[in-house]
Structure formats: C-alpha cells, structure tokens
C-alpha positions as CSV (number, residue, x, y, z in Angstrom):
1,X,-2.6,6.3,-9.0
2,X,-4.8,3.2,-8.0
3,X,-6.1,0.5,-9.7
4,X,-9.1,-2.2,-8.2
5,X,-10.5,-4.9,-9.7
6,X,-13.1,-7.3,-8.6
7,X,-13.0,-10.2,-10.1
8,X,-16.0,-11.8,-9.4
9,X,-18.5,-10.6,-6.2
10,X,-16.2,-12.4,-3.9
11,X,-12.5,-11.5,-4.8
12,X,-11.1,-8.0,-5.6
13,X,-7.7,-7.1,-6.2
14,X,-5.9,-3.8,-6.0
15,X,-2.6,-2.1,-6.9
16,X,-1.8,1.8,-5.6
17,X,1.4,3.5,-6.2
18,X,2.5,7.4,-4.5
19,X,5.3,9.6,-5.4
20,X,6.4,12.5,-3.4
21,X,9.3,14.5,-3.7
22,X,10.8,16.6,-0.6
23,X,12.4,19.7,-1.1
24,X,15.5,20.1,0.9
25,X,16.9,23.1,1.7
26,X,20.6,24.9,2.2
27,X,22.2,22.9,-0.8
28,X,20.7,19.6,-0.1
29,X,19.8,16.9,-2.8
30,X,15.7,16.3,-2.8
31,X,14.1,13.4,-2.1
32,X,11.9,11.6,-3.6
33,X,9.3,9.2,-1.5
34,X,8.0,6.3,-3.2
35,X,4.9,3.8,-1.6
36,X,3.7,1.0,-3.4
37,X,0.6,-1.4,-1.9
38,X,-1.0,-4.1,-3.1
39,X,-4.3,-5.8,-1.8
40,X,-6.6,-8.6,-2.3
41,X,-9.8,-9.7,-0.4
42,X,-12.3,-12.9,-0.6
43,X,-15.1,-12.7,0.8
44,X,-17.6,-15.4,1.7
45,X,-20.6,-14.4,3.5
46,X,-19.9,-12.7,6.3
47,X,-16.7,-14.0,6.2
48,X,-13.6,-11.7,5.0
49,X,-10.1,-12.7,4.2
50,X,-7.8,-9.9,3.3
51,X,-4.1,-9.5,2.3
52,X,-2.2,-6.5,2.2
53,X,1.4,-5.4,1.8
54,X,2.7,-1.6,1.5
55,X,5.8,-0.6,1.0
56,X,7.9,2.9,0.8
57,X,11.3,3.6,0.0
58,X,12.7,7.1,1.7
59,X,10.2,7.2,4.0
60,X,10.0,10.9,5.5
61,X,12.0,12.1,3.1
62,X,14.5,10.7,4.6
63,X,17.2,9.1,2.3
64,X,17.4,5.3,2.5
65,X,14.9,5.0,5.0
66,X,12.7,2.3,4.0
67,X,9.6,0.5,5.6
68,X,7.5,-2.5,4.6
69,X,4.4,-4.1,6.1
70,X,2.3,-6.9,4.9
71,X,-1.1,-7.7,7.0
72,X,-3.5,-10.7,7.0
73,X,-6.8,-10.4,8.5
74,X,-9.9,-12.3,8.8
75,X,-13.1,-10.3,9.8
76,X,-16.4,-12.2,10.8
77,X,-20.1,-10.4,10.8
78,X,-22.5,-12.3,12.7
C-alpha cells in the first residue's frame, strides 16, 4: 500500500510499504520481504527539492539481508 499527500501545491509527502513472501523449497523456512519508503518533495518554481529513504529487510528472500538508501536531490527546469 501507498499513501501521498500534498500538503499545499509546493510540498507532498508520501509513505509506501511491500510485503512479499518467498517460498523455499526442500524443507526450508519461507521468507518474508519487507520494503518500507518514505518521501517528501518542495517545490518552488522550477526548483525541486526531494528526499527519499527506502528500506527492505530480507532482501532477495534472502534471510537477514537487509539494504537501506536515503537520496537527496535537487532538480532545476530552466
């Protein structure tokens, strides 16, 4: 599921969370993937400032395998 918001015409927010399980085969426990992100964005003529992190626990399917990024960018339209 996902959830955005804009709070006024310049800032939006966002939330997202995915669930996945992988089946393992020959006896093996399944795993279950888990990603989380969250965003937010201003925006200022043609000037955009966004943050994001993700993250995901068992990446793969892969047990204790996890991964975070978080990302800043700035994007200018002239």
């Amino acid at each position: 599921y996902g959830v955005a918001f804009a709070i006024n015409e310049n800032l939006s927010i966002s939330y997202n969370q995915h669930n996945m399980t992988y089946k393992k085969v020959g006896g093996s426990a399944d795993v279950e993937q888990e990603s989380t992100g969250i965003a937010i964005a201003y925006t200022m003529g043609g000037a955009t400032l966004a943050i994001q992190n993700n993250s995901q626990d068992n990446s793969s399917g892969t047990a204790n395998s996890n991964d975070e990024i978080t990302e800043i960018s700035l994007s200018l339209a002239f």
